[in-house]
N, C-alpha and C positions, 0 to 999 in steps of 0.2 A: 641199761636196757629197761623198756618199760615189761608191764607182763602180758602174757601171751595172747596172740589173737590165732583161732582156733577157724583154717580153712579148711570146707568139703569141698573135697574133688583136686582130681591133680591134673587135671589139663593145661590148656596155655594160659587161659583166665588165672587159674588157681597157683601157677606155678609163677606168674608175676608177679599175682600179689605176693606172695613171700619174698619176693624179690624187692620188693619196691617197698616195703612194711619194713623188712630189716633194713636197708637202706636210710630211712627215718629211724632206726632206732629199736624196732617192735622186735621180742622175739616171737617167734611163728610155728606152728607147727599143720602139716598139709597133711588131710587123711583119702586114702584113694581106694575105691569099693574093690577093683582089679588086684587081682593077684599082685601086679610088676606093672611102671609103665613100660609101655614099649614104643615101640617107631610105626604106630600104624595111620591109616590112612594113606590120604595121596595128596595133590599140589594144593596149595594156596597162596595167596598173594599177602603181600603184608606192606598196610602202606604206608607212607611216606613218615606220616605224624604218630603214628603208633612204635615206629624203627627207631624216632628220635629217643622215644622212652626207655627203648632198648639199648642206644646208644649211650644216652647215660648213665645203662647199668653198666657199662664199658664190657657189650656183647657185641659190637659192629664187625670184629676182626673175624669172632664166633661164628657169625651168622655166613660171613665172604667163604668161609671155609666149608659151608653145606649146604648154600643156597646159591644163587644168580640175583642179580643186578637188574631188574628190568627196564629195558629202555623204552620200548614205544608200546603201545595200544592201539588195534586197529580194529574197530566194527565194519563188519559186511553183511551185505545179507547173502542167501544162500547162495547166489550166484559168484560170489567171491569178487562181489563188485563196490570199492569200497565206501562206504558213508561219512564214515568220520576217521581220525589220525588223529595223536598225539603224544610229545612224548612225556617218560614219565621220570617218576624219582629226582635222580640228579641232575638229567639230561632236562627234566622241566624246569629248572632253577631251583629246587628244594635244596634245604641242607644236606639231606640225607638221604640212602636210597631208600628205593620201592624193592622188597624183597620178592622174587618169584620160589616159594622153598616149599621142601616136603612139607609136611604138618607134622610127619615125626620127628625132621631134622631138627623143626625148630624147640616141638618139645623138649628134644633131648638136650639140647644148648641152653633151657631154662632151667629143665632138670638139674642136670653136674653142677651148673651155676648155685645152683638152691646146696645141694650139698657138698660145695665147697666151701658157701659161706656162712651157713648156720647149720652146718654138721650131719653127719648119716643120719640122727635120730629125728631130721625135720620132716621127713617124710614116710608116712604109715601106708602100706598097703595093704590089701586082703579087708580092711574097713569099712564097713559100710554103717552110716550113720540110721540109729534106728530111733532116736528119743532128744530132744533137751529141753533144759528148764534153763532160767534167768532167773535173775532178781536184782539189788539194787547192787549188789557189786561183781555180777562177773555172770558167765552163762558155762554151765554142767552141759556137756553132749556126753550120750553113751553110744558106745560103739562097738557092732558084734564082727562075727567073721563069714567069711560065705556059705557054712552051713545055718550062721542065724544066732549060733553059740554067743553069750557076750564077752567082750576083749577086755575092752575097759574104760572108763570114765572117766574124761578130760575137762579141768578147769579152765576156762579163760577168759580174758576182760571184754572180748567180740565174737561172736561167730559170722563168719563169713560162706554164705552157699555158694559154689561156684563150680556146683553140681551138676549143669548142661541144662540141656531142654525137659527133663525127664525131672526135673531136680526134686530131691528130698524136702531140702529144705525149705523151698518156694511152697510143696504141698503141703504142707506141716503152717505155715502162713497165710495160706489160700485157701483152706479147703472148698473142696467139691468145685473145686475151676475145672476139671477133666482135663481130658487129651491134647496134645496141640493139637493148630490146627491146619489141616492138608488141605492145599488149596489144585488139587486133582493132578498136579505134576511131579513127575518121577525124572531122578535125577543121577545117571550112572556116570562113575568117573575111575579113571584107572590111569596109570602110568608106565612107561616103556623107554626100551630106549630108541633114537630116531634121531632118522640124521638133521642136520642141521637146518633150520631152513629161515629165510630176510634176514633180520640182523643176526641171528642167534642167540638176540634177548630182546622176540618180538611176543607180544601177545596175541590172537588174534576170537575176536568174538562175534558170530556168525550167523545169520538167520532171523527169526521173528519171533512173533505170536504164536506160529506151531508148534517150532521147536529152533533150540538153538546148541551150537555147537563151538567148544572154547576149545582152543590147544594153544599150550605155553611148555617151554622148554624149564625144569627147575632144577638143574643141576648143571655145573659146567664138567667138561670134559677133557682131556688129552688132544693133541692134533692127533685128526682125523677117525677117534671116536666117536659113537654116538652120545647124546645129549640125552637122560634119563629127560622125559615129553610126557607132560602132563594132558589129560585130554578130557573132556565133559562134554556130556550130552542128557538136554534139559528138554522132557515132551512131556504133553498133558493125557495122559491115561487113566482118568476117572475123573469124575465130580468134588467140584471143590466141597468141602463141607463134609465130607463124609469120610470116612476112616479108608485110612490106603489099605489094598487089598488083600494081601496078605501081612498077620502079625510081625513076621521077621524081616519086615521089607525096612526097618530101622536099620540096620545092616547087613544085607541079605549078596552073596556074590549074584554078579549079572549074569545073563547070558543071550551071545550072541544074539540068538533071532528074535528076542524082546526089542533087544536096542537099533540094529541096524535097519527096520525098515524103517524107522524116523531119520537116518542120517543119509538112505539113498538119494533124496533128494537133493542133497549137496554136493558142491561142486566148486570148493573155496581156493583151489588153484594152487597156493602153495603147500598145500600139506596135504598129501590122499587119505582121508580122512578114515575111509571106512578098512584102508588095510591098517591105517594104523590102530586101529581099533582091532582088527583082527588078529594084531602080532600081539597082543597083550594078554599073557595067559591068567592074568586073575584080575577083575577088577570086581567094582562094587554099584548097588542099587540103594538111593536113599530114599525115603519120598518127603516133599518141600513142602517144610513145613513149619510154621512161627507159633507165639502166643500170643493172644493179645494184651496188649500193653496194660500193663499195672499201674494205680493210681497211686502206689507207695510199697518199696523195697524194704524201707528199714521199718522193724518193730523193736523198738529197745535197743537192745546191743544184738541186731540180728539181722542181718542184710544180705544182699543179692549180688552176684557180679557175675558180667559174661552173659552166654545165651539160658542161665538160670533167671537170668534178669528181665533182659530183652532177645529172647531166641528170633533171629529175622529168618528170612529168605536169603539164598548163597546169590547174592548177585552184587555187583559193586567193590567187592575185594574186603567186606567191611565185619567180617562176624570175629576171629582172631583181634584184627583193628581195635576192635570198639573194646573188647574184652582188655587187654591191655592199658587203656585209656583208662576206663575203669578203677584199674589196677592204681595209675596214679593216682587221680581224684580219690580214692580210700584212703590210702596211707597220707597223703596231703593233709585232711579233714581230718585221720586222726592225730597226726602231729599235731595240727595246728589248736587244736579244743581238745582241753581237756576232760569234758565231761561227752563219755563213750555215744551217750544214744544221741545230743547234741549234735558229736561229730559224723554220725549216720546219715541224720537227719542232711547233713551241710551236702554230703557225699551224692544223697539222692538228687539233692535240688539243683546239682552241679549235672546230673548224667541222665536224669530219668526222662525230662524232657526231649533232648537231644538224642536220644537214643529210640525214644516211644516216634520221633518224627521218621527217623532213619529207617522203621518196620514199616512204618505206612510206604513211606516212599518205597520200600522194596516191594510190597506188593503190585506196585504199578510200573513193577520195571526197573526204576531206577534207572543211572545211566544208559542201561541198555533200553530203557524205554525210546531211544533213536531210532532203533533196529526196527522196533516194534512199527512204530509209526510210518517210518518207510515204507515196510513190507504192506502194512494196510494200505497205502497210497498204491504201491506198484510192486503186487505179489508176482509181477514176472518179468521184473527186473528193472533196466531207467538208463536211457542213453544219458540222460546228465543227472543228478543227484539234486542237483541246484532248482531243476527245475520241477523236481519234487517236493521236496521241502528244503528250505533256503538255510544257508549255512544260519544265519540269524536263529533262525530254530531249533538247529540240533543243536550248539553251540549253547542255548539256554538251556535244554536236555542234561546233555553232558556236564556242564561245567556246575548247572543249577546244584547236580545231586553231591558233585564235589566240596562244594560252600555248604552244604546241609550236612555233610557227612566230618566237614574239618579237615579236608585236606586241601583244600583247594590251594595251586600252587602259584607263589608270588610272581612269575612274571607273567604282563599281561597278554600277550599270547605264544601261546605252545604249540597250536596247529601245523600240522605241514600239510594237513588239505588242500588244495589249490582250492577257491575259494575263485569261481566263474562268475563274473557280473556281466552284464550289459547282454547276453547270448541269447537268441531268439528263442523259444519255449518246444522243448521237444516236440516230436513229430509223431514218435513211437507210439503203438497201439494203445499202451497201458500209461500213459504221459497225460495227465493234463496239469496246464501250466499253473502257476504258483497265483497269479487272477483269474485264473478261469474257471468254468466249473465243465461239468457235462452238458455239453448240446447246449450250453450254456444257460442251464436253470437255475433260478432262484425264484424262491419258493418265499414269503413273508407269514408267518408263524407265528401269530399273536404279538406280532410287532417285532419281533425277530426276524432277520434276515439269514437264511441258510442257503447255500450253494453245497449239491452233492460234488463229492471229488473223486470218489472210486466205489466203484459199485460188481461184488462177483459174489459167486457162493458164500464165501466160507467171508466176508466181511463190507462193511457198507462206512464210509468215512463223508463227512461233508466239513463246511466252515460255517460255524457260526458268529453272528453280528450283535450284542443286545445291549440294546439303546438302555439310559439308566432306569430303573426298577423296572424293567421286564423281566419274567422270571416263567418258570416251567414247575408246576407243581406238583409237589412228592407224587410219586407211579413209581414202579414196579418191572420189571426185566424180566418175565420169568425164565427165559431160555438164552438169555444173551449178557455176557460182559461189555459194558460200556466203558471208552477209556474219555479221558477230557485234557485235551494239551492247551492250557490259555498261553495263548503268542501275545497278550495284549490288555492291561488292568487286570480287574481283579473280580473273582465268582464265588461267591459265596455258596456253598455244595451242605446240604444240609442231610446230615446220613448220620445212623444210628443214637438220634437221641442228641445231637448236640449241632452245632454251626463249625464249619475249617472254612477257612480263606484259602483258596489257589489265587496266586498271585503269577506276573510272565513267568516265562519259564517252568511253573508247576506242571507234572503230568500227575494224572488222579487215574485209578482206576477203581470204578466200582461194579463187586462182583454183583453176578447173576441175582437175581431173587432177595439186593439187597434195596428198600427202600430208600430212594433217594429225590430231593429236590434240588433247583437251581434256580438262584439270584442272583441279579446285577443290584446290589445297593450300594454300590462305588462313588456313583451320581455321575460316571465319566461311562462312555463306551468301552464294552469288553468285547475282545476278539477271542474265538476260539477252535481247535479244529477238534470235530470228535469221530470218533468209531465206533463202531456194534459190531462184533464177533460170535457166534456165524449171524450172516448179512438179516436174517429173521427175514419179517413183513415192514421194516420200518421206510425204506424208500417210501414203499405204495401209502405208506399212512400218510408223512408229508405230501405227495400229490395229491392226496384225498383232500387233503384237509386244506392245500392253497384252491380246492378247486370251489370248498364251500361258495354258499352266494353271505352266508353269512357265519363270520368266526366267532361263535359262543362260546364260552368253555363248556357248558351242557353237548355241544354241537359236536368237538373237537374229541370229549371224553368217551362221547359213545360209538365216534371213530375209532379213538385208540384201543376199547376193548375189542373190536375186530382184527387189528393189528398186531396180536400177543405187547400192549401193553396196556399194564392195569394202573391207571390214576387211582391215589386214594383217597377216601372221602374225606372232608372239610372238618379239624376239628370242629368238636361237639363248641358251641358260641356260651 
């Protein structure tokens, strides 16, 4: 055995790595600020590629024995009218399944594991990391108890934070980075039990941009039991940017009449959403929240893993996932190199990328960025789905964020959507067809060609056309999220000090009040569809502005400051 590598935190992250560290060889020891772990929380998903790693710690039988098997995924929007289908885990051709499980289930099957294989003394409780030092051969943590008291001083050849979102040790590496950050939605979720309902190992993800509403079954049951039913409900109740409202809202219990008038609106058919919410005598309130991404985890023999690393957004099944992954890639890097901060260094450049992509993308949805898109198209519903956005698109959506996340599943298709070609283009109120626009406008925008597609209160959606280097220069949002789905090349999105390529299939969103520009330097045409939430003054600016007799940008810019958008001035030459 080599010597010790020294983890904070004993969550799923932290409890892997022990797992996967002695595995290679490492002894390990896990220190956890909490009294005891326990079995808390509610459902999570665990995917495909993250199971396998669990599988080869030979936990697959572990796992059948307190979780469910998930078979399909289904997005709808509120009307329980469906968008997208597919199935999952094993049923999609993977080796291995897609776990639906408690988040305590699976702790505790990490847990026993941990102290069955490197013995009771591998895990400290009541610890809370208050200090450490390095140098060239090992890193000192000192560790007090929850009055503050000191416990005692541990030598090891790494430390590893895998501390959460809050982490010690990330702040002790960062200083003065502050708070995560809340991007104005509150996220209650709770568990029950409830009878069965489609397969009995169906997923089902619900709604939009306002709010959205997940129920999955994560336990199996007895004939004619109920199925312990996992349930979430995701709405935006303050301003991104700014501290959620009350301090305890980190893990604060819900209550009823916060959460239900975001859920009256639904009507998702197989599951009665708002009783089952109702039969649920305790759940919980989080509010959503990431950090932004780090330009380097390891210092020395001192590194990150889990939401200490990359804390994202709960959307995609991917926060547990990625944490685990992690897990290998550490113990990997350090098997493989011998010299400790070398092997850090290998660990980061394996995960910090791929993982810093995975937070942006979660800000804009991620998979469920489908839903989103949808409902801006046709907030009140869609005789054909086709004729709103074409399988081609959400299918880049969905499957985009699956290839970016590492799961994406080897056969080449898994849908059981009917997929409607050739059918004349809805007729419906809120329909317009997949070429058309309104009244059929199109509006030419400094050599850009835009068609509005939906147009109400609370959002405003068109399609954009832009010939090669036309471009839209850095402005300003002040009151509105803009999203950007490219169906078509590629846009260069120029936001916070640096250039990102969206390529097909990318959905971007950029929040309110953030500066941002857009280029076509592809030299090919880019297609795009975009939205603005709530609908603001931007329709009437584009009419203003096709109506000029002449398109200046002086012309255009002192249109847009009427329009609540602020172009910024021209770097200094």
């Amino acid at each position: 055995m080599r010597s010790t590598v020294l983890v904070v935190g004993g969550g799923i992250g932290g409890l892997a790595a022990a797992l996967t560290l002695h595995r290679r060889g490492f002894q390990c020891r896990v220190f956890e600020q909490s009294p005891q772990i326990g079995e808390l929380g509610v459902g999570i998903n665990t995917l495909p590629h993250a199971i396998g790693e669990l599988a080869e710690l030979g936990l697959l039988e572990r796992l059948d024995s307190v979780g469910l098997r998930t078979h399909e995924l289904i997005y709808t929007n509120r009307f329980g009218q469906e968008i997208w289908r597919e199935l999952r885990g094993l049923d999609a051709g993977h080796a291995v399944p897609q776990f639906s499980i408690h988040r305590g289930a699976l702790q505790r099957v990490l847990h026993d594991a941990v102290i069955e294989r490197l013995g009771a003394g591998a895990i400290s409780t009541g610890r809370r990391l208050a200090a450490f030092d390095q140098d060239a051969d090992g890193v000192t943590a000192q560790f007090v108890d929850p009055s503050g008291a000191p416990v005692e001083a541990v030598r090891g050849e790494a430390l590893v934070g895998a501390d959460g979102i809050h982490s010690t040790v990330r702040a002790s590496l960062t200083p003065g980075e502050g708070p995560p950050r809340w991007n104005g939605t509150m996220l209650w979720r709770g568990a029950t039990g409830w009878p069965t309902f489609l397969t009995g190992r169906s997923m089902i993800i619900a709604g939009g941009m306002e709010a959205k509403v997940v129920v999955y079954p994560i336990a199996d049951a007895a004939a004619g039991k109920r199925r312990l039913t996992n349930w979430a409900v995701m709405a935006r109740t303050g301003v991104e940017g700014t501290a959620p409202l009350r301090r305890e809202d980190w893990s604060r219990a819900g209550h009823l009449d916060e959460v239900l008038p975001h859920v009256r609106r639904f009507a998702i058919g197989d599951v009665d959403v708002i009783a089952l919410i109702e039969s649920t005598p305790v759940f919980w309130e989080y509010p959503v929240c990431d950090r932004e991404p780090l330009a380097a985890w390891s210092h020395g023999r001192v590194t990150l893993l889990g939401d200490a690393a990359h804390a994202m957004y709960p959307v995609g099944s991917n926060g547990a996932s990625q944490a685990i992954l992690d897990a290998r890639a550490l113990a990997d890097a350090l098997a493989d190199t011998p010299d400790v901060s070398e092997a850090l260094r290998r660990y980061e450049a394996a995960r910090l990328r791929p993982t810093a992509e995975i937070v942006y993308s979660n800000r804009s949805g991620g998979p469920e960025g489908v839903i989103d898109a949808v409902e801006a198209l046709a907030p009140n519903g869609f005789d054909d789905v086709e004729a709103v956005l074409s399988y081609e698109a959400r299918e880049a959506i969905v499957r985009g964020y699956a290839r970016k996340a590492g799961f994406a599943a080897p056969a080449p298709d898994q849908t059981t959507t009917i997929r409607r070609i050739g059918m004349a283009p809805s007729t419906g109120p809120d329909i317009i067809g997949a070429k058309a626009s309104i009244d059929d406008i199109e509006w030419n925008i400094l050599g850009q060609i835009y068609r509005p597609k939906q147009l109400n209160e609370r959002s405003f959606a068109w399609h954009a056309t832009f010939p090669p280097d036309t471009f839209v220069p850095p402005h300003v949002h002040p009151t509105q999220d803009e999203y950007v789905y490219v169906l078509d090349g590629a846009l260069t999105l120029v936001a916070g000090g640096a250039d990102h390529i969206a390529g097909a299939g990318d959905l971007v969103r950029l929040p309110m009040a953030e500066p941002h520009g857009l280029f076509n330097r592809s030299g090919a045409t880019t297609v795009c569809l975009f939205w603005v939430t709530p609908r603001g003054q931007l329709y009437d600016l584009f009419v203003a502005i096709d109506a000029l007799a002449e398109q200046t940008p002086d012309a255009v810019v002192a249109l847009a400051g009427e329009h609540g958008v602020e172009f910024l001035p021209p770097p200094p030459a």
